[in-house]
C-alpha positions as CSV (number, residue, x, y, z in Angstrom):
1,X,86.2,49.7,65.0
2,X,84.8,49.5,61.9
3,X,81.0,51.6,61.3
4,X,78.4,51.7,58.6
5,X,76.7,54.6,57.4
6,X,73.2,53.7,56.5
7,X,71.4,56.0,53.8
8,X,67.7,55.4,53.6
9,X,65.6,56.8,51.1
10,X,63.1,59.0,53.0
11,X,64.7,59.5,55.9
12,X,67.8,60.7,57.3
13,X,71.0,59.0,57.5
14,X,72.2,57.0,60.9
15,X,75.7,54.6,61.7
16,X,75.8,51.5,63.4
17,X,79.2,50.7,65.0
18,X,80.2,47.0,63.9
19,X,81.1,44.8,66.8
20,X,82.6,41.8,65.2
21,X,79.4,39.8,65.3
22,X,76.8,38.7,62.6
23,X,74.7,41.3,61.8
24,X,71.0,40.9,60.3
25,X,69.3,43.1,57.8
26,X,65.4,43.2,57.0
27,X,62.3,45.4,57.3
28,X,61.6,43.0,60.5
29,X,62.2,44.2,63.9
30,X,63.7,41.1,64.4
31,X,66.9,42.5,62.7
32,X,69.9,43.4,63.9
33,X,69.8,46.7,61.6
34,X,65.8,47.1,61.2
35,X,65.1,49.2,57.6
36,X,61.9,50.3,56.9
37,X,61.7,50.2,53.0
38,X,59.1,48.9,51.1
39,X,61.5,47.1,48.8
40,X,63.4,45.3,51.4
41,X,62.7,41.6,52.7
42,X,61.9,40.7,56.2
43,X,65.3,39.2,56.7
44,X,67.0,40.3,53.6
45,X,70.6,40.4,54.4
46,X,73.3,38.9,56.8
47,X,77.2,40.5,57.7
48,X,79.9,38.0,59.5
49,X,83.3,38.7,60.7
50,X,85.5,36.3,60.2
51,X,89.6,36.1,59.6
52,X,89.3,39.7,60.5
53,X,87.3,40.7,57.6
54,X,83.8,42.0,57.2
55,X,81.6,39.6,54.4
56,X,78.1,40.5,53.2
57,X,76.0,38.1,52.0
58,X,72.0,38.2,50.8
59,X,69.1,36.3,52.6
60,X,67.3,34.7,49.1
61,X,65.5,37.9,49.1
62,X,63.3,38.8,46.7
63,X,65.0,41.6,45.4
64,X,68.7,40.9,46.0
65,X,71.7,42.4,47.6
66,X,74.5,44.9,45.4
67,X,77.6,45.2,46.4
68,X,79.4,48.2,44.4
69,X,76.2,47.6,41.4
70,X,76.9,44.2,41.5
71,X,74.4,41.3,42.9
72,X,75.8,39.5,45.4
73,X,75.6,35.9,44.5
74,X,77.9,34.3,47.2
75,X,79.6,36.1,50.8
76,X,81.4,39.3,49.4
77,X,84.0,40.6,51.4
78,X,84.0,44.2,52.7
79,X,86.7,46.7,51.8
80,X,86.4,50.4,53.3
81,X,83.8,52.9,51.3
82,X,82.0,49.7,49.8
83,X,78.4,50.2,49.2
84,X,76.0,47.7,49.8
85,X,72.2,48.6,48.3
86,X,69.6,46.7,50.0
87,X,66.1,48.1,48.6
88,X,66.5,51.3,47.8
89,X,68.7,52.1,51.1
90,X,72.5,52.5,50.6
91,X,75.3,51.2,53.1
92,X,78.6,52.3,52.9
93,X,81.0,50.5,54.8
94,X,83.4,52.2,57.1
95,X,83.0,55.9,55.4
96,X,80.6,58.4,56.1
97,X,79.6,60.0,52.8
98,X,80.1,63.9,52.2
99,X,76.7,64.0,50.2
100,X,73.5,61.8,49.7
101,X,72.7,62.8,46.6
């Protein structure tokens, strides 16, 4: 089963095991994967599974979602060690990094 590591700015790092199921991103509770960071939208970001790959894809937020430094303008698909910047909080996809600095 697939994980991400999530990287937040001020606070320490925590995983969320991927299910196969949409997944939600925002500062909103609301959220499947709730991230408190002041430069993240209430609903900022969505992740799908479908023909068994992982696809990222950003909510019109204000600030936009990176894939790999790049801004993702349509659904991206995921390959393992991917990282996906929402805000100023780093995802990496399926790999647990050996640093955050």
């Amino acid at each position: 089963m697939a994980e991400l590591f999530i990287y937040p700015k001020k606070s320490g790092m925590f995983s969320f095991p991927l299910q196969k199921e949409k997944i939600s991103f925002g500062r909103s509770a609301e959220n499947v994967v709730s991230i408190s960071d002041p430069f993240c939208s209430g609903h900022h970001a969505y992740m799908d599974f479908s023909n068994d790959q992982y696809y990222i894809r950003d909510n019109n937020s204000k600030n936009g979602t990176f894939l790999n430094g790049k801004k993702v303008q349509s659904a991206g698909p995921l390959q393992k060690g991917d990282e996906i910047l929402i805000g100023s909080t780093r995802i990496i996809f399926d790999r647990e990094l050996e640093t955050n600095v």
